[in-house]
N, C-alpha and C positions, 0 to 999 in steps of 0.2 A: 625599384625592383626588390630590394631588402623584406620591404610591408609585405609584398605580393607572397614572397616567399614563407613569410609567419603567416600570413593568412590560409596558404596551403595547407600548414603544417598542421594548423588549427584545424583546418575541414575532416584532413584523414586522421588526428586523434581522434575526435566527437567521431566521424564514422567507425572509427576500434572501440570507444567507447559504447556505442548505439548496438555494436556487436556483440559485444562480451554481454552489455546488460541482455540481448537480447536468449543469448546463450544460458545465463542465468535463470532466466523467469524460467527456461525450457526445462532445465533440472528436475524431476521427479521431488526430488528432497524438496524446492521449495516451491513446488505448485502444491503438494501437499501440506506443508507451512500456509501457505496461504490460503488455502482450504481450512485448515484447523482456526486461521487466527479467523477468518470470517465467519466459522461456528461459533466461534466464543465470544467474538463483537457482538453477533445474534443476541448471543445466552443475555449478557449484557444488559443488551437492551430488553430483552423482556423481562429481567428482573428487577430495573430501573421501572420500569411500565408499572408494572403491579408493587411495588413499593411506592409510586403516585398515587395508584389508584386509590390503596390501602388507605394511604393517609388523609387524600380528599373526603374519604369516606369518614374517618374517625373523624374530621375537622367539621364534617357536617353533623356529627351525630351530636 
């Protein structure tokens, strides 16, 4: 009975937890956070791209 009992206890934290996170994503602040950070992973990457490019090109020249 004891197990059953942490096992419970376990289900409904992970369910407060699964909540809160889910309350968080919903926040304006960090949907816009994560809006900005995946413009900037973009920028990123396309400035990694064209510094490849760049240099493939001088290696062949």
């Amino acid at each position: 009975m004891e197990h059953y009992g942490k096992y419970e206890a376990m289900k409904q934290s992970e369910a407060k937890i699964e909540e809160l996170r889910s309350e968080i994503d919903n926040l304006p602040v960090v949907r816009e956070f994560r809006r900005a950070q995946s413009d900037a992973n973009d920028l990123l990457q396309s400035i990694t791209d064209s510094i490849l490019v760049q240099l493939k090109e001088d290696f062949e020249d």
